[in-house]
VOMIMAR-448779 format. One record per residue: x, y, z of N, C-alpha, C in turn; residue number from 1. Coordinates in steps of 0.02 Angstrom, whole numbers, always signed. Layout:
<rs>
+--------+--------+--------+--------+--------+--------+--------+--------+--------+-----+
!     nu !     nv !     nw !    cau !    cav !    caw !     cu !     cv !     cw !   i !
+--------+--------+--------+--------+--------+--------+--------+--------+--------+-----+
!      X !      Y !      Z !      X !      Y !      Z !      X !      Y !      Z ! NUM !
...
+--------+--------+--------+--------+--------+--------+--------+--------+--------+-----+
</rs>
This chain:
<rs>
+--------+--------+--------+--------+--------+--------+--------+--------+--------+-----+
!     nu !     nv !     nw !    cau !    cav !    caw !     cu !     cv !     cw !   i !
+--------+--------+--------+--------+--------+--------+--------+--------+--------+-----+
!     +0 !  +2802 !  -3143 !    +24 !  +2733 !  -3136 !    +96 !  +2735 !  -3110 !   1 !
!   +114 !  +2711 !  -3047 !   +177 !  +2688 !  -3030 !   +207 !  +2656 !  -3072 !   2 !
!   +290 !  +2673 !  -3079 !   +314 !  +2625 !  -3118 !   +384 !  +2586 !  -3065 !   3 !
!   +390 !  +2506 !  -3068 !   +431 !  +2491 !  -3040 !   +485 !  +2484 !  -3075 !   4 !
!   +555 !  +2486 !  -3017 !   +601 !  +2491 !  -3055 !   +649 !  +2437 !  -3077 !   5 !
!   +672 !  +2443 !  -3137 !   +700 !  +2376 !  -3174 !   +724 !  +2326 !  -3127 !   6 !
!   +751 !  +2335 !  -3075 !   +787 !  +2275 !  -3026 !   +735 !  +2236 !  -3001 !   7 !
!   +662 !  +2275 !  -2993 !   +597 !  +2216 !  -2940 !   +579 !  +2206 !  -3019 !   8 !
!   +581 !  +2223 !  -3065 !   +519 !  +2170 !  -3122 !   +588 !  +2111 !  -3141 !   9 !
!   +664 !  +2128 !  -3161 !   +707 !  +2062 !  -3163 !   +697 !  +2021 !  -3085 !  10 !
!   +701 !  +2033 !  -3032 !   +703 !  +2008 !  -2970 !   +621 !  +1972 !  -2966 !  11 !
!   +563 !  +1992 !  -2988 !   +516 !  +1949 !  -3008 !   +512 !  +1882 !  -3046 !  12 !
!   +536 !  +1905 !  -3112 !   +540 !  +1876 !  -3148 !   +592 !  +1809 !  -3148 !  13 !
!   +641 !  +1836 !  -3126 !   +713 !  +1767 !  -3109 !   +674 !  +1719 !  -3059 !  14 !
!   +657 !  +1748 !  -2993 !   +616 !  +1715 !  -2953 !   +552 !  +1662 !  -2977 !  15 !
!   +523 !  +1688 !  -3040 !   +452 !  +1664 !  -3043 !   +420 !  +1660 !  -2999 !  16 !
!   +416 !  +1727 !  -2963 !   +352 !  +1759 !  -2927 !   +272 !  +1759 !  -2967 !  17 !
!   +286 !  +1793 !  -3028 !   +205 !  +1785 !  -3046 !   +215 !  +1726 !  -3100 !  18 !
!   +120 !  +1688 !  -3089 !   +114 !  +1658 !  -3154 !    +77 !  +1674 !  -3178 !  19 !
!    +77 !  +1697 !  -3264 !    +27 !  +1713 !  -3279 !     -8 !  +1766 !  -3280 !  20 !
!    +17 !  +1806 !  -3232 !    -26 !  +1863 !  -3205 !     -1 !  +1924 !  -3191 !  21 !
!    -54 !  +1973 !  -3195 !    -23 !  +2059 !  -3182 !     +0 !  +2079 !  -3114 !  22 !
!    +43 !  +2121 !  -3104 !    +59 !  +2144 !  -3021 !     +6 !  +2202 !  -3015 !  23 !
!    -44 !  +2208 !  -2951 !    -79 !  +2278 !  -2948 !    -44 !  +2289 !  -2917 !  24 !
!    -20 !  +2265 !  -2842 !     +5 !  +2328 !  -2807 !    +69 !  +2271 !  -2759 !  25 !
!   +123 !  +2298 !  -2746 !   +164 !  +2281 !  -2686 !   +201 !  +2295 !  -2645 !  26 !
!   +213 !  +2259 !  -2583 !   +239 !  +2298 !  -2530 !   +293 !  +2263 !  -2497 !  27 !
!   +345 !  +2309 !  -2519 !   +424 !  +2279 !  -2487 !   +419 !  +2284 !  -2410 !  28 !
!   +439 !  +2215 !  -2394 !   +439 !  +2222 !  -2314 !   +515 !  +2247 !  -2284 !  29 !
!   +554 !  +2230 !  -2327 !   +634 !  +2236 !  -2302 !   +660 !  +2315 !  -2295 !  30 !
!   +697 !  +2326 !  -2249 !   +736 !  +2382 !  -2244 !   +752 !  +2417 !  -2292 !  31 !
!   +798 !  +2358 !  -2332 !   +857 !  +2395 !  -2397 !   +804 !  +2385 !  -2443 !  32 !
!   +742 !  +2381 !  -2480 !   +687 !  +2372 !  -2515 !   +734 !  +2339 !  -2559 !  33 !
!   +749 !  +2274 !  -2567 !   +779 !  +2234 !  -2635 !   +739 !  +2213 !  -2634 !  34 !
!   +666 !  +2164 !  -2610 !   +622 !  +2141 !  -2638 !   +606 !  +2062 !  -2626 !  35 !
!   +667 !  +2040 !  -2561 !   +676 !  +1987 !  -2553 !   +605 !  +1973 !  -2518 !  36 !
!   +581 !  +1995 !  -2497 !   +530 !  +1990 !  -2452 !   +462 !  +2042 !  -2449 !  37 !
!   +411 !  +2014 !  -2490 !   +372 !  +2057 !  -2481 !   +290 !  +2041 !  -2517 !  38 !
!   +238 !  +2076 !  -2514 !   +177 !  +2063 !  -2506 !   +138 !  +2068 !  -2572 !  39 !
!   +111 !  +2033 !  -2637 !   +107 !  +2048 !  -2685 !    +26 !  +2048 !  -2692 !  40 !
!    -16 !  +2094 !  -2737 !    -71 !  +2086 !  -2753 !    -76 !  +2087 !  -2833 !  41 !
!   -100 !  +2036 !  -2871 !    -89 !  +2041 !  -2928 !   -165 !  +2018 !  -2963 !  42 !
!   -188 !  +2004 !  -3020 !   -249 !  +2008 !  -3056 !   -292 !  +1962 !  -3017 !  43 !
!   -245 !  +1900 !  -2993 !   -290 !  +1840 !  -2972 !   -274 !  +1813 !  -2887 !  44 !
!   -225 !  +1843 !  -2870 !   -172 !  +1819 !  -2810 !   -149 !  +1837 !  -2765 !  45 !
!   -168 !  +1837 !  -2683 !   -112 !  +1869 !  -2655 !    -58 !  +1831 !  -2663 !  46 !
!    -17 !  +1869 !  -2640 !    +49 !  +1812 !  -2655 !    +94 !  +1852 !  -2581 !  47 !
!   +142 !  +1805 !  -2552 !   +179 !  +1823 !  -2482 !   +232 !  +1798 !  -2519 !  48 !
!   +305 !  +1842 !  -2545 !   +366 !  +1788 !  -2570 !   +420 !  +1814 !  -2512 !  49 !
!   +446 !  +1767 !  -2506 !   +514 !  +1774 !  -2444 !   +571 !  +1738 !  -2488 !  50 !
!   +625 !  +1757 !  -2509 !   +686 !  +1738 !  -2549 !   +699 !  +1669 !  -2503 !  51 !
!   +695 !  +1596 !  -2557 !   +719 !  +1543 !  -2496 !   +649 !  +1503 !  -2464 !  52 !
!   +624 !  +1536 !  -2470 !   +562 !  +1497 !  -2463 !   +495 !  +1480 !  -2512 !  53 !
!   +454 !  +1438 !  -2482 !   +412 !  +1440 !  -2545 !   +358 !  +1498 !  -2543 !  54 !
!   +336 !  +1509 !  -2603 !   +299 !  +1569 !  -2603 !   +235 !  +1558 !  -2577 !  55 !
!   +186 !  +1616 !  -2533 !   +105 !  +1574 !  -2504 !    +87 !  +1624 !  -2567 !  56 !
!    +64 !  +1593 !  -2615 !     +3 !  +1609 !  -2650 !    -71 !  +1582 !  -2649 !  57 !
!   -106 !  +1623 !  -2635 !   -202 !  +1635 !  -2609 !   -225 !  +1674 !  -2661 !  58 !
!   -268 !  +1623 !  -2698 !   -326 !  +1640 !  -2758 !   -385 !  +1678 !  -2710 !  59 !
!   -405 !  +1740 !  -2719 !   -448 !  +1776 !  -2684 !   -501 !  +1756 !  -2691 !  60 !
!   -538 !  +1684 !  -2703 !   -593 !  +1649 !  -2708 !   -586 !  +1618 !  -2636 !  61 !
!   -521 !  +1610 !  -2628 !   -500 !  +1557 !  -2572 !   -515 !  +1608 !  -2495 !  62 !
!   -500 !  +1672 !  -2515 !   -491 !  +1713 !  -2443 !   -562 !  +1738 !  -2425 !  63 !
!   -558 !  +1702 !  -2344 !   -629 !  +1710 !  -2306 !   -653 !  +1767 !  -2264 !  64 !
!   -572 !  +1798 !  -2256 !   -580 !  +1855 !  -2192 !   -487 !  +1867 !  -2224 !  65 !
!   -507 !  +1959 !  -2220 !   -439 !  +1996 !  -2197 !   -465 !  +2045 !  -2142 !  66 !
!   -419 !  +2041 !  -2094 !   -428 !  +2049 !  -2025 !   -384 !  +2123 !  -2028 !  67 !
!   -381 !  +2178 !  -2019 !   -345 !  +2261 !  -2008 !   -327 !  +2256 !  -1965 !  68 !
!   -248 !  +2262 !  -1919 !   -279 !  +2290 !  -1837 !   -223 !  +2335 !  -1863 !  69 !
!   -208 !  +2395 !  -1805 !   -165 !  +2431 !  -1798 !   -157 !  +2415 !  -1732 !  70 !
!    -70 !  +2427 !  -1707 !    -35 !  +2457 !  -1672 !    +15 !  +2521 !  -1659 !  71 !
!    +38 !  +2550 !  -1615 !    +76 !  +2572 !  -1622 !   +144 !  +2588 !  -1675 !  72 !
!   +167 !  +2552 !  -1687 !   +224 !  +2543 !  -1725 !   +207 !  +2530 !  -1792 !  73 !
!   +134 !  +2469 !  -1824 !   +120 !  +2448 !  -1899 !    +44 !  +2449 !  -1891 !  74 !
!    +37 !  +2427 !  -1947 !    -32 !  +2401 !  -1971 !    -31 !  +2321 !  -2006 !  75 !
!    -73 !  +2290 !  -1985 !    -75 !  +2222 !  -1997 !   -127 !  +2214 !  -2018 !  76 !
!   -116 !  +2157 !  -2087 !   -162 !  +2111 !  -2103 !   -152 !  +2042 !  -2066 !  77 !
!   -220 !  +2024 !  -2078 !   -202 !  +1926 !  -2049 !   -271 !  +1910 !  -2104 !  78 !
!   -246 !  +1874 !  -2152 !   -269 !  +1845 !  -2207 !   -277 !  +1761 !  -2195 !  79 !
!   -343 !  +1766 !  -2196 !   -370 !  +1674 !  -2168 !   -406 !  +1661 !  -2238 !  80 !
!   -404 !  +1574 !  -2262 !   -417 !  +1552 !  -2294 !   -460 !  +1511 !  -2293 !  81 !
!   -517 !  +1476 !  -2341 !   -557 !  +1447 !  -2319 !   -507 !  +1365 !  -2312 !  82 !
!   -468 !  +1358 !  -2302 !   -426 !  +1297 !  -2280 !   -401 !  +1312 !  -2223 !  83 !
!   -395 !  +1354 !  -2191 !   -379 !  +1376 !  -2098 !   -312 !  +1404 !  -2114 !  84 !
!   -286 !  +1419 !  -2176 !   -219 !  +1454 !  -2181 !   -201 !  +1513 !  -2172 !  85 !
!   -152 !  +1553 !  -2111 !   -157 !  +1594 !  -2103 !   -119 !  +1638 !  -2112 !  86 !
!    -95 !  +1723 !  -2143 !    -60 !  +1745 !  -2168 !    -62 !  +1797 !  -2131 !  87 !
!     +8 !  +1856 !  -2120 !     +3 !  +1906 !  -2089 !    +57 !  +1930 !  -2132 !  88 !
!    +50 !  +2001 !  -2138 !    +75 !  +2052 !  -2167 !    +85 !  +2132 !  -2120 !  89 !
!   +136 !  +2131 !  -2115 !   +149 !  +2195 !  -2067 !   +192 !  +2241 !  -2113 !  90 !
!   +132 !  +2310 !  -2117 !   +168 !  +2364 !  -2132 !   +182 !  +2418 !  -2096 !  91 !
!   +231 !  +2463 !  -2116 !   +273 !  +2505 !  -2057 !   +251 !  +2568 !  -2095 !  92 !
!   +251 !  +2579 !  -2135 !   +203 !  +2639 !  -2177 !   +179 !  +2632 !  -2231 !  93 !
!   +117 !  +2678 !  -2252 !    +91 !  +2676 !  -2312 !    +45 !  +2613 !  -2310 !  94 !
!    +15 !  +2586 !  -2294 !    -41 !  +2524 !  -2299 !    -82 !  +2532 !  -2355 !  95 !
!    -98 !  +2606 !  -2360 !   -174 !  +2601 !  -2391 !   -175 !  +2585 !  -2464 !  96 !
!   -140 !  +2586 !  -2511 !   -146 !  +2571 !  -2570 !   -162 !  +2485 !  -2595 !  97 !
!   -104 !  +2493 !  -2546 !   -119 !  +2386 !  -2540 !   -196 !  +2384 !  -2514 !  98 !
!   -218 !  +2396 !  -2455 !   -285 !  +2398 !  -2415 !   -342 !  +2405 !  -2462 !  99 !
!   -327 !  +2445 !  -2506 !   -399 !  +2479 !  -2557 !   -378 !  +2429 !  -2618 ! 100 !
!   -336 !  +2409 !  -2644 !   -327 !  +2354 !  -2693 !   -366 !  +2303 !  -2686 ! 101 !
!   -348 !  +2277 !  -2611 !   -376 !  +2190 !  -2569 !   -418 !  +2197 !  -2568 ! 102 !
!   -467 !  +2269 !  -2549 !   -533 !  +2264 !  -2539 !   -574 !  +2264 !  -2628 ! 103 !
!   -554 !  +2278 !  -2657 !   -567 !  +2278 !  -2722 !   -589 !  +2236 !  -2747 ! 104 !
!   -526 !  +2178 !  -2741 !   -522 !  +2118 !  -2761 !   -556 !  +2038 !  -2704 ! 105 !
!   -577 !  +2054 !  -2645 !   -595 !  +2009 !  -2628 !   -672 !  +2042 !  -2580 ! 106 !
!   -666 !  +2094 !  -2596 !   -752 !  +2140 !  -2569 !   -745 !  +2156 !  -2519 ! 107 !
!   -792 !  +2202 !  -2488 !   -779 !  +2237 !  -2421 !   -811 !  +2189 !  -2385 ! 108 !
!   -865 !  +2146 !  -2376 !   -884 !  +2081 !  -2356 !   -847 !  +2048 !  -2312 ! 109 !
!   -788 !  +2034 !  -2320 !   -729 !  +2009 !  -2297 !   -681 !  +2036 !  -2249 ! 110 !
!   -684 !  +2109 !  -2268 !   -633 !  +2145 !  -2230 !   -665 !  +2165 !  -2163 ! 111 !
!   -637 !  +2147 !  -2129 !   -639 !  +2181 !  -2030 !   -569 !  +2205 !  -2011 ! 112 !
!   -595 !  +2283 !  -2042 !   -560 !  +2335 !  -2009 !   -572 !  +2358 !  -1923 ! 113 !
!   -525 !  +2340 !  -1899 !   -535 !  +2358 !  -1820 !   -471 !  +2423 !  -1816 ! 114 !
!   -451 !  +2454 !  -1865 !   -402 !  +2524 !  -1857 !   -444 !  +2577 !  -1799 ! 115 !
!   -407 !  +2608 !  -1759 !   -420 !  +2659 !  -1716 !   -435 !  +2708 !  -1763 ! 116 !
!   -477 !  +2763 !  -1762 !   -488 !  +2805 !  -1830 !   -431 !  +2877 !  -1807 ! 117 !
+--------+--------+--------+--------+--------+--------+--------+--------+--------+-----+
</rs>
């Protein structure tokens, strides 16, 4: 079990990032990894928080399609909702832990992986 470190569970918590609920897995999008910005999967939720904005939280009942692509440079999700809401997540390394979480939690059913192998 990963353990995070004291600054992202206070920096969660001050925020009220989660409600209610456990973190499985997340992914700092920012450079300096403070946490301002980044991709959360937790018991019931994705969650997208950006410091300053409002948070997109998606009950995985709600998500219709997560879309894989790769490029060059990342790997992308594009997370659609059954309300036409659409979410993208770009990672620069390491995807797969998040990837095998999502699929966990919302079934392989859903997922269209189009990665180059």
């Amino acid at each position: 079990k990963n353990q995070l470190p004291v600054f992202v569970t206070e920096y969660l918590s001050q925020n009220s990032v989660l409600e209610n609920e456990d973190l499985l897995v997340m992914y700092d999008v920012t450079v300096s990894l403070d946490t301002s910005e980044c991709a959360i999967l937790t018991t019931r939720n994705f969650i997208y928080h950006k410091q300053g904005n409002s948070d997109i939280r998606v009950p995985y009942d709600d998500i219709i399609e997560v879309r894989i692509e790769d490029d060059f440079f990342a790997t992308y999700l594009i997370i659609t909702t059954n309300s036409g809401q659409i979410s993208l997540v770009e990672f620069y390394n390491n995807p797969e832990l998040f990837i095998t979480t999502l699929k966990l939690k919302v079934g392989n059913n859903l997922i269209l992986d189009i990665r180059e192998d």
